[in-house]
Residue, then its C-alpha position, 0 to 999 in steps of 0.5 A: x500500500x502507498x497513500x503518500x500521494x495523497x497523505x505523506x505523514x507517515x502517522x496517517x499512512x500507517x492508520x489507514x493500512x490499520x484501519x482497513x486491515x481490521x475493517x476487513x477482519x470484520x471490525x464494524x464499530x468504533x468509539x472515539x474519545x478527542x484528543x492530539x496525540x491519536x488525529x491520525x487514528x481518529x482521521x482513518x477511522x472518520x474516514x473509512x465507511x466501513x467502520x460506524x464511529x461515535x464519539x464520546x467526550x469521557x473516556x471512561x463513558x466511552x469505554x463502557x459505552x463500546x463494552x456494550x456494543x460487544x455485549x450485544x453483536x459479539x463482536x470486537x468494537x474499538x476504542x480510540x484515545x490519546x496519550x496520558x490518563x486519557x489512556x487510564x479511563x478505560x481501565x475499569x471497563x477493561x477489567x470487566x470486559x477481561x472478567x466477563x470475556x466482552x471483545x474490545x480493541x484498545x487504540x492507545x496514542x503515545x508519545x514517540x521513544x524520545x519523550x517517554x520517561x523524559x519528563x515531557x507534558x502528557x506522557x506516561x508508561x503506555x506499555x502493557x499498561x493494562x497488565x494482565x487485564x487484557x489478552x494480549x498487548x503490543x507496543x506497534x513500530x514508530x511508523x516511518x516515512x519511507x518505511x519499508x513494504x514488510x513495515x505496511x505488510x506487518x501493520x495489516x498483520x498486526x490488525x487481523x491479529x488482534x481482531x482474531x486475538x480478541x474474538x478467539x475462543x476466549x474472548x477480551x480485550x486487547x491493547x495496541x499501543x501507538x507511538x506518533x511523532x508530530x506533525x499528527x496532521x496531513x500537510x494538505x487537505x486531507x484525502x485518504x487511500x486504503x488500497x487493497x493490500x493484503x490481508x491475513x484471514x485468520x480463523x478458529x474452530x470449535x472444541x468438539x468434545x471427544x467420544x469418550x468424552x461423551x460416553x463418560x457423560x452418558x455414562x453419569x446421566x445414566x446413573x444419575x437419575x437427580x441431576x440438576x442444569x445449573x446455567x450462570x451468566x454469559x457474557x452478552x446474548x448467547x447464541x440461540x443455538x446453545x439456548x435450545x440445546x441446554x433446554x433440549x439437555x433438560x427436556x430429555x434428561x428430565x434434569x430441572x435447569x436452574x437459569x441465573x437472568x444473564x444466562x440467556x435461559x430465563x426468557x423465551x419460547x422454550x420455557x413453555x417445554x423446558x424444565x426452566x426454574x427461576x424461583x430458586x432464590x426464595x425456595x432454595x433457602x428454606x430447602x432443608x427437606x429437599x434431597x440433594x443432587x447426585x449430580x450438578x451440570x454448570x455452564x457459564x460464570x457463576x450464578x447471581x444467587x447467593x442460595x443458589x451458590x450456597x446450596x451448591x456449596x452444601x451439596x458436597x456428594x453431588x458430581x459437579x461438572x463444568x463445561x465452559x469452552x473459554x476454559x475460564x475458571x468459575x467454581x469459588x466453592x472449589x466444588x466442580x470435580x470435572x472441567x470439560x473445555x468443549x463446546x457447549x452447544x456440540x456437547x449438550x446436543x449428543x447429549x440430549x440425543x441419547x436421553x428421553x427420560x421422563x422426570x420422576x418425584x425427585x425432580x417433580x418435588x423441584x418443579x413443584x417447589x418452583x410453582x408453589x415459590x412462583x405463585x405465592x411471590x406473585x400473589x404477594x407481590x401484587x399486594x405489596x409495594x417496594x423497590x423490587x415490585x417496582x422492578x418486577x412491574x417494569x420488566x413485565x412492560x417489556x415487549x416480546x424481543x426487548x432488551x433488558x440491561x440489569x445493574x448490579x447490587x440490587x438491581x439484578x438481585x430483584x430481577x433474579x429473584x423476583x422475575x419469573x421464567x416468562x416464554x417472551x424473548x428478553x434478551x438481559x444484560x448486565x456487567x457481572x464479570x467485575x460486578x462494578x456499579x460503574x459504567x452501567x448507564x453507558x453499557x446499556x446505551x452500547x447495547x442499545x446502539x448495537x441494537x437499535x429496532x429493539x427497545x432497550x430499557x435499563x433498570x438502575x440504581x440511584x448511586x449507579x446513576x449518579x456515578x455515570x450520569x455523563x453517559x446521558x449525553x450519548x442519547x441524544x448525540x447518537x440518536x438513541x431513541x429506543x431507550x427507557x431508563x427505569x431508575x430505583x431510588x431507595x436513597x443510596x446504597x439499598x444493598x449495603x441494608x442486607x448486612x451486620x452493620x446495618x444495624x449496629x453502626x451508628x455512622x451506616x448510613x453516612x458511610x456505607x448506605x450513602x443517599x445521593x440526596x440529587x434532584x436527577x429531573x435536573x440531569x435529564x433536562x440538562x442532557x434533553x430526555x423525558x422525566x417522569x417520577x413515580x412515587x407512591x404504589x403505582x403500576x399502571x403509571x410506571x408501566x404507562x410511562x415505560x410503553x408511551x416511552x417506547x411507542x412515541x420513541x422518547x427517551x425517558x428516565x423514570x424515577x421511582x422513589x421508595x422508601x430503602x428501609x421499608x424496601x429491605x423490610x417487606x422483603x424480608x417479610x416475603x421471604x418469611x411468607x414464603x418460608x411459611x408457605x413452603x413448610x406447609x408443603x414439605 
């Protein structure tokens, strides 16, 4: 490739060949945070079709915001800043897209070898800045004016690399360090050039699971009449394949599936047929007469649930086996006795074929526990009103192929434990990789820009707001028009409530439970959105607000206010009612 006709700087040159290399690995999407030090990657980038720019003024929203993207096309999205702290933004993005396995392309500008560690403005150690949060970084060459043809050939190498590195079966994120020496700009008008040059295809396969393998399955199943399907979260939207074929592997080995919201399990037509449990939350932790599993099938991270866990945890005789095919480790009880690295949906497809079991009492008792758990917590929470009735409300108003995107601390807590099973396809996302509350607004708005003829709603803290607030402006900027923000403000901190020193310490609430104390009607208007404030026991307002939101394509924010203190105690009394109701059957 040669642009110098028409771009001389060698800093352009090189971006461009790096641009088109990976616009050919498949790249579709970059977030461009402004700066100097990176002009020349963010001119190839504007310049390139190919490849779908937004720009944000923080970099931290920004790399949240391209977190998002990932989560909902599976795909590498980039992300482009200059040199210094601009850099350090991404950090904690990076480590949730590390934990999580969310495909991202760090571009970093740097300053040439001559100006690091020389005291010069805006410079800091750039290599490898990110650890072993990434997958794999590199220091690229200084490009050069009359480089050499291998110099271009390697740029375009470097590109399909990183691209493959981060979407492999492993997914993450992956650094690329640039070095630029000014001048930055073109001499002239500038006019771009991306040839043809060549390109290297890179491409992975499945692990398919060996025959002994399979029959070492077979074999467990067989002898195992009392097995559960455990299935965490994953990262993203799993593909619809593996969600049938776990729901097939349920069906067939009469095994009940177990579905954290995040697994991709939880929602859709094949909870009609499939064994899908969802209530376990309440049921599991009054579960003392249930008989234990003799064997325990894991996919994905490790559950929401905090019984579920503990549950698992008590169940020391239970044969637990984990297939993952990342060959990432989830297992904080250091209870899984098998670790199968293969392809989920291959191995739960042979599986299923050898299996046509009828569930017998055991696991009867559980799909009874699960239906018994379901309608009483529905009943109760018709008659009551708190934060988490609030959220069970809001994603009932969700239409059949929305998107969902859960916050973390209590957040995704209601939504495992008080959503059912529902045949509609929700698809549900959320940050569990790190479990951070940062960055929960600018995910979601990723996913819905990802996904723009889906209605996006965002169910979200008050703290978690706060923190991201500045995601706003990316709704309007990028004409987000199919989101809904449903915001939960019980007054700070809510699930700090759930601890010993909520009620032992004088200063909780000052230094744990932390209200905001904000007026966030004055954050809408300053970023342009709609604002509606529900308070007081009212759901046919929260669901009317969440559909005019989505019919007339305005973005709102909706604020539900609640009492945190009430909140936690009618919760607390459900568990107890449910308790109650349970013992009467067992």
């Amino acid at each position: 490739m040669s642009s110098v006709a028409s771009s001389p700087n060698p800093n352009l040159q090189f971006s461009e060949t790096l641009v088109a290399g990976l616009a050919d690995a498949g790249l579709k999407a970059v977030c461009i945070a402004p700066g100097s030090r990176s002009t020349p990657l963010a001119l190839a980038f504007d310049a390139n079709p190919a490849v779908e720019t937004f720009v944000h003024l923080d970099e931290r929203c920004a790399s949240y915001f391209a977190l998002g993207m990932a989560q909902a096309s599976g795909r590498p999205v980039a992300l482009v800043c200059t040199s210094g702290t601009a850099a350090l933004e991404f950090h904690a993005a990076v480590v949730e897209a590390k934990m999580a396995g969310v495909p991202l392309l760090l571009l970093t500008a740097d300053r040439p070898p001559e100006l690091r560690h020389s005291g010069a403005n805006q410079t800091i150690d750039q290599v490898k800045m990110y650890g072993d949060h990434v997958l794999w970084a590199v220091d690229a060459a200084l490009p050069e004016e009359e480089a050499p043809d291998v110099a271009l050939r390697n740029v375009r190498t470097l590109a399909a690399r990183c691209f493959a590195a981060a979407s492999g079966i492993r997914k993450g994120p992956v650094h690329i360090n640039f070095p630029f020496r000014k001048p930055l700009e073109p001499e002239a008008p500038y006019c771009p050039h991306f040839d043809k040059g060549q390109s290297s295809s890179i491409q992975r396969g499945v692990l398919v699971p060996t025959a002994e393998q399979i029959e070492e399955m077979v074999a467990l199943v067989s002898d195992h009449e009392q097995g559960w399907i455990v299935c965490g979260p994953w990262a993203g939207r799993p593909p619809c394949s593996l969600v049938d074929a776990v729901a097939e592997l349920g069906r067939s080995t009469g095994y009940p599936v177990f579905a954290d919201p995040l697994s991709g399990l939880r929602f859709g037509p094949h909870t009609g047929t499939a064994p899908v449990i969802g209530s376990y939350e309440s049921f599991l932790q009054h579960s003392a007469d249930f008989e234990a599993p003799q064997v325990v099938i894991r996919f994905g991270a490790v559950p929401t649930s905090k019984y579920l866990n503990a549950y698992l945890e008590r169940a020391a005789t239970a044969m637990q086996v984990h297939v993952r095919s990342d060959g990432v480790w989830a297992d904080d009880s250091h209870r899984v006795h098998s670790y199968l690295q293969v392809d989920e949906t291959v191995l739960c497809r042979q599986l299923a074929e050898r299996f046509r079991r009828t569930p017998g009492q055991w696991a009867a008792s559980i799909t009874t526990a699960e239906e018994r758990s379901r309608r009483r917590q529905e009943r109760l929470l018709r008659e009551s009103w708190f934060d988490a009735a609030a959220a069970a409300t809001a994603v009932k108003a969700l239409p059949d192929d929305g998107n969902l995107f859960v916050g973390n601390s209590l957040p995704v807590r209601h939504v495992d434990q008080f959503v059912q099973p529902d045949t509609r396809r929700i698809h549900v996302y959320g940050n569990r990789g790190a479990s951070g509350i940062d960055g929960v607004l600018s995910s979601a708005l990723g996913v819905a820009a990802a996904e723009r003829s889906k209605p996006m709603l965002l169910l979200i803290g008050d703290v978690s707001f706060y923190h991201d607030m500045n995601g706003l402006h990316a709704v309007n900027k990028h004409g987000l028009d199919n989101v809904t923000v449903v915001l939960l403000n019980n007054g700070g901190g809510g699930v700090f409530r759930r601890l010993p020193i909520a009620g032992d310490h004088a200063r909780f609430e000052e230094l744990f439970l932390t209200p905001p104390g904000l007026d966030f009607s004055l954050a809408t208007e300053m970023y342009g959105l709609d604002f509606v404030r529900i308070q007081g026991e009212n759901r046919a307002g929260l669901a009317q607000a969440i559909c005019a939101s989505r019919r007339d394509r305005r973005p709102t924010v909706i604020e539900v206010c609640t009492d945190g203190a009430r909140d936690e105690r009618m919760r607390r009394e459900l568990i107890e009612s449910l308790k109650d109701h349970q013992e009467e059957y067992t």
